[in-house]
RORO-661191 format. One record per residue (C-alpha): x, y, z; residue number from 1; residue in one letter. Coordinates in steps of 0.2 Angstrom, whole numbers, plus 5000, padded with zeros to 4 digits. Last residue first. Layout:
// RORO-661191
ATOM   px   py   pz num residu
ATOM    X    Y    Z NUM      a
...
This chain:
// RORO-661191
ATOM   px   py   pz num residu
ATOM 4786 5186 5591 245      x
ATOM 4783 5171 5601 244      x
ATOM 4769 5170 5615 243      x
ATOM 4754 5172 5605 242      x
ATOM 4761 5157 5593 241      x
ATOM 4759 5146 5610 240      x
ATOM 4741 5151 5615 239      x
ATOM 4737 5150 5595 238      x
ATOM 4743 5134 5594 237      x
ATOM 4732 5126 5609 236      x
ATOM 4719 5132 5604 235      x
ATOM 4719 5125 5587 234      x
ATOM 4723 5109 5593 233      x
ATOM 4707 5108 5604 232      x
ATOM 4698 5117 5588 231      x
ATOM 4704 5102 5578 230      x
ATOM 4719 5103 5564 229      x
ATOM 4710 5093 5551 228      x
ATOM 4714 5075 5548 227      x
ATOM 4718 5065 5532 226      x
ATOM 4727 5048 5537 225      x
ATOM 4740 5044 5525 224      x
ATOM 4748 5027 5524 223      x
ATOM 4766 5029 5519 222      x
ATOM 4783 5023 5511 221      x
ATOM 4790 5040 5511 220      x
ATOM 4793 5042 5492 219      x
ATOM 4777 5032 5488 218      x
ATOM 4765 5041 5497 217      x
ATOM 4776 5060 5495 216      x
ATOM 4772 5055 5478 215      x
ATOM 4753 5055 5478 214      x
ATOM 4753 5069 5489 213      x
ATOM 4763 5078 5479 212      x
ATOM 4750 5074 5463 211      x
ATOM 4734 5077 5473 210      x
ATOM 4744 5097 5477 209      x
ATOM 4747 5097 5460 208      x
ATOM 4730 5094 5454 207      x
ATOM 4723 5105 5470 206      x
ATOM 4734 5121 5465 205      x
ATOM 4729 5121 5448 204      x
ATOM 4738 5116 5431 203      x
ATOM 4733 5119 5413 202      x
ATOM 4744 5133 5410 201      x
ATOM 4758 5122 5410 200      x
ATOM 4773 5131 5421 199      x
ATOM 4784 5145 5417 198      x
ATOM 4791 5152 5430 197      x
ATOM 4799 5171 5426 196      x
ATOM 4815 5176 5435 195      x
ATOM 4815 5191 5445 194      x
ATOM 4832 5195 5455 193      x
ATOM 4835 5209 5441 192      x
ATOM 4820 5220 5445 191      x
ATOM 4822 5225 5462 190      x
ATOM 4820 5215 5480 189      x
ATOM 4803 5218 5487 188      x
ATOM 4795 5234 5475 187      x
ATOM 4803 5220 5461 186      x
ATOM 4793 5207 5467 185      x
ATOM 4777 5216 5470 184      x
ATOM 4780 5220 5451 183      x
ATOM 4785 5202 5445 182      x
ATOM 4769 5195 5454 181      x
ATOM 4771 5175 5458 180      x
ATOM 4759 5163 5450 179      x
ATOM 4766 5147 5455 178      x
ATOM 4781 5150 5465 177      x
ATOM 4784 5134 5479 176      x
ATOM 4786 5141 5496 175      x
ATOM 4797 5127 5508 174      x
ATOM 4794 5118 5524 173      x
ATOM 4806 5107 5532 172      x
ATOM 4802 5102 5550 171      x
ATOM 4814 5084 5558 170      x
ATOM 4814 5076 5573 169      x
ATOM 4828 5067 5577 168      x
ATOM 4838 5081 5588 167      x
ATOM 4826 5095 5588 166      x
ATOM 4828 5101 5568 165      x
ATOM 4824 5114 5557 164      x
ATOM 4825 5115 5539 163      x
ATOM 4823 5127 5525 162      x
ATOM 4815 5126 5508 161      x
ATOM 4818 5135 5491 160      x
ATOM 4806 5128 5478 159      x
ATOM 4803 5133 5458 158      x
ATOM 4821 5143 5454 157      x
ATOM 4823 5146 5436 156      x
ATOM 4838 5137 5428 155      x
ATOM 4830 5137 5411 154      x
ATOM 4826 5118 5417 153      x
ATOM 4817 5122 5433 152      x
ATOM 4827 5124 5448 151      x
ATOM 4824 5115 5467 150      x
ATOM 4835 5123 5481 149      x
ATOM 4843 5114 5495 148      x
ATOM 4862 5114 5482 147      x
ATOM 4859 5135 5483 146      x
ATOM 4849 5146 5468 145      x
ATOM 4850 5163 5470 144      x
ATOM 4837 5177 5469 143      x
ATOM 4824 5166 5476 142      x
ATOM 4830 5168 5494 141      x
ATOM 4831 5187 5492 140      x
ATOM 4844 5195 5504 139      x
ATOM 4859 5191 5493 138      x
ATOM 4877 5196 5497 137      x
ATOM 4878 5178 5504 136      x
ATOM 4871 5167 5490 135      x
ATOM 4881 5178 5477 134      x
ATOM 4897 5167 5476 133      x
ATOM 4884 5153 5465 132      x
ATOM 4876 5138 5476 131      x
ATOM 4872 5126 5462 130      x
ATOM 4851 5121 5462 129      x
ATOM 4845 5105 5462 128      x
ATOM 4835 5097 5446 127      x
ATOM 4819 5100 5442 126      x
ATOM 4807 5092 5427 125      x
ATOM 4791 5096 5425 124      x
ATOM 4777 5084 5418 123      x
ATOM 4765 5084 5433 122      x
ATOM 4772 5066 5434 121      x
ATOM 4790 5075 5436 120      x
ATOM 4781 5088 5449 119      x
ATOM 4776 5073 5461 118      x
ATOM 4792 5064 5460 117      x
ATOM 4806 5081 5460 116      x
ATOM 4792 5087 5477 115      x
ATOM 4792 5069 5484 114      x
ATOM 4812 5067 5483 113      x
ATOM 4813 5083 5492 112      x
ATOM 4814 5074 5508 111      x
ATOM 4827 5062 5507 110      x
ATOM 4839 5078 5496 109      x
ATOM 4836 5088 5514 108      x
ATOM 4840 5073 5522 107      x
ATOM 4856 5073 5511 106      x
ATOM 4861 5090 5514 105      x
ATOM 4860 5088 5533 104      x
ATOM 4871 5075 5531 103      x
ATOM 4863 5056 5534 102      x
ATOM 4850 5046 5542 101      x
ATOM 4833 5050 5542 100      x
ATOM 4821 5046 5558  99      x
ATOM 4812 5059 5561  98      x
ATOM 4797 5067 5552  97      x
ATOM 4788 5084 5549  96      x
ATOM 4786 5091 5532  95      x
ATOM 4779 5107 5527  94      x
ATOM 4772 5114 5508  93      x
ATOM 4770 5132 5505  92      x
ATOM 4761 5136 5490  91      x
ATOM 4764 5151 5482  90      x
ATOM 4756 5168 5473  89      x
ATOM 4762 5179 5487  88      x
ATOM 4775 5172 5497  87      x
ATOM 4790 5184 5497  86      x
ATOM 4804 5173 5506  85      x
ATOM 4818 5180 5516  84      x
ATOM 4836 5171 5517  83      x
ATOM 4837 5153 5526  82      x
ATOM 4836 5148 5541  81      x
ATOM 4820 5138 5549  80      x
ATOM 4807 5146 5562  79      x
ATOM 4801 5159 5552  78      x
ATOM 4799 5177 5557  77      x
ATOM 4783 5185 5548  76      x
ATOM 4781 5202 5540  75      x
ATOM 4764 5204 5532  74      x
ATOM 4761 5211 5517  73      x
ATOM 4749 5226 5521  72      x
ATOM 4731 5225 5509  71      x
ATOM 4725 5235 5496  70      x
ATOM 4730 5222 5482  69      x
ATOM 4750 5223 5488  68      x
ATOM 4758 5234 5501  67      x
ATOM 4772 5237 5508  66      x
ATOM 4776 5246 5523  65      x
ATOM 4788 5237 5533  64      x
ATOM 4796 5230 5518  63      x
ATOM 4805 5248 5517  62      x
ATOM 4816 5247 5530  61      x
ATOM 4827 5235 5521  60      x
ATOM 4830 5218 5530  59      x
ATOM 4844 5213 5544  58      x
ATOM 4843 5202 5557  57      x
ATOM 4841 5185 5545  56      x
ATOM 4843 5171 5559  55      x
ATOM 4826 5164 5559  54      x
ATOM 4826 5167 5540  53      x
ATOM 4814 5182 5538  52      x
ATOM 4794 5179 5530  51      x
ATOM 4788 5190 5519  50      x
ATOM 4768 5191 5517  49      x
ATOM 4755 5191 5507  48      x
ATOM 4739 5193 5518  47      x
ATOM 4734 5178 5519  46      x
ATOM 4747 5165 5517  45      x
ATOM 4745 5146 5510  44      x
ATOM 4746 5129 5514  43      x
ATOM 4752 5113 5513  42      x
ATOM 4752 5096 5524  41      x
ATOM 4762 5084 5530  40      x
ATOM 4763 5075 5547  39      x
ATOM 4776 5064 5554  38      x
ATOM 4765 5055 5570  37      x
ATOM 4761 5064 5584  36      x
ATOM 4765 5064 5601  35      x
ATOM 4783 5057 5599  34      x
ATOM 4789 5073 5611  33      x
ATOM 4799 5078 5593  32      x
ATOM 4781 5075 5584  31      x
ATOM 4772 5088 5598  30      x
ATOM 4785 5100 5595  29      x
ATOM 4788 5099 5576  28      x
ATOM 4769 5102 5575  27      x
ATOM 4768 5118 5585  26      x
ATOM 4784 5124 5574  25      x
ATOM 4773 5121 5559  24      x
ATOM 4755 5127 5567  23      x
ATOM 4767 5143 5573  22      x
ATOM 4772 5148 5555  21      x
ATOM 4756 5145 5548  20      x
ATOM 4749 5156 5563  19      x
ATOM 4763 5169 5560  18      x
ATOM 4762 5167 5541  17      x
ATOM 4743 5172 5541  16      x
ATOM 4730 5160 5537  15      x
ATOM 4725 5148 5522  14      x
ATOM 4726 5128 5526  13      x
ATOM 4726 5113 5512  12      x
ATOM 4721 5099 5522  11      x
ATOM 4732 5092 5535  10      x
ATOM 4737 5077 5530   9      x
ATOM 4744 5064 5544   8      x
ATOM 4757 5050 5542   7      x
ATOM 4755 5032 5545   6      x
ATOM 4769 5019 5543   5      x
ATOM 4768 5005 5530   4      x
ATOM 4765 4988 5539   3      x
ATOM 4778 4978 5530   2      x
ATOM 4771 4962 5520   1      x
C-alpha cells in the first residue's frame, strides 16, 4: 500500500478579498519554498467585493462606489489572471499543490476534477466551458464561458478559476455562484451578462463544501489534515498583504 500524501484544510474562512487574497498568495509562497504541504481550503468575502485579474488595468469608474446591503464592495487585485469577478453570494475555493504534469489547460482540467466529482454526487452535472469571440471584449468573468471554466447544463456558468504558478508550485482559486444577486449584478456589469443558477434548493454551503472535500480526497489521492491558520501564521500574512496593494 502507497502512503497517501497529506494535505491541509483550512476551514471555511470569512474576511475581506485583500486578506483572502494574501492568505492564498502567502500560501503559494511557503508551499513553492516546500514549507507546507498542498493545502485546500474555501472561503468567503466580507464585504462583497470585486476582485481584478492581476493584469486587468482597466475597469469602469463606477465599481469604485458601489454598494450593496449598506456596505462599499470592496475592490481587490487578485494574484491570478483572468477578467473581474463580483463575489457576493459565492464560495471561493483555492488549491495549492505542485507537481502536475501537462499544459497549462490540462492542469487546470487535473484540478478541476474535484469540483465536476464533488458536484456530480451533489447531483449536478458541469461540463467545460467553449471560449466564444466575446471572451476579450468582456470585462465580466462570468459573462463568458472559456475551456478553464465550469457550466451548468443550460450553459450557465457555475466556476470560473484562475491559476498562478512559481515554477512547480501551483495556486488555483475559483468563486463558485451559489446565490448571486441579479441586481448588484447588473449595477456591476448590466443586465444581459446575468444568467440565473439554478441549483437544488436543498443544498447549503457546509453540504457542498463536505461533498468537495470528499472528492478533492479521492481526486488527489490524499490524507487530509484539518488545521486553522494559527495567530503565528496569521501575523505573518497580514505583515506581507500590508505591503502589497
Amino acid at each position: 500500500m502507497h502512503s497517501k500524501q497529506v494535505w491541509r484544510l483550512i476551514p471555511l474562512l470569512e474576511a475581506t478579498g485583500n486578506v483572502q487574497m494574501g492568505i492564498d498568495r502567502w500560501l503559494l509562497e511557503q508551499h513553492y519554498s516546500r514549507k507546507y504541504p498542498p493545502t485546500l481550503r474555501f472561503y468567503t468575502w466580507s464585504p462583497p467585493a470585486i476582485s481584478l485579474g492581476y493584469h486587468q488595468r482597466q475597469y469602469p469608474e463606477h465599481w469604485q462606489h458601489l454598494t450593496w446591503e449598506g456596505k462599499k464592495l470592496d475592490l481587490v487585485r487578485r494574484p491570478t489572471g483572468g477578467r473581474a469577478v463580483l463575489h457576493q453570494g459565492d464560495l471561493t475555493y483555492a488549491v495549492i499543490t505542485s507537481g502536475l504534469m501537462g499544459s497549462r489547460l490540462q492542469v487546470y482540467e487535473k484540478i478541476c476534477e474535484f469540483l465536476i466529482q464533488g458536484w456530480r454526487s451533489l447531483g449536478v452535472e458541469l461540463h467545460y466551458g467553449t471560449a466564444g469571440r466575446g471572451y476579450i471584449h468582456n470585462p465580466n468573468c462570468f459573462g463568458t464561458a472559456t475551456g478553464a471554466d465550469l457550466v451548468l447544463p443550460d450553459g450557465a456558468k457555475l466556476i470560473g478559476s484562475a491559476q498562478l504558478r512559481r515554477r512547480e508550485a501551483i495556486l488555483q482559486h475559483g468563486s463558485i455562484r451559489l446565490q448571486p444577486d441579479a441586481e448588484l449584478f447588473d449595477q456591476v456589469f448590466g443586465t444581459e451578462s446575468f444568467t440565473t443558477v439554478q441549483l437544488p434548493q436543498s443544498l447549503d454551503i457546509e453540504t457542498i463544501i463536505a461533498a468537495l472535500i470528499t472528492a478533492a480526497s479521492d481526486c488527489f489521492d490524499m490524507q487530509i489534515v484539518v488545521q486553522p491558520l494559527s495567530e503565528h501564521e496569521w501575523q505573518a500574512i497580514l505583515e506581507s498583504s500590508s505591503q502589497v496593494i
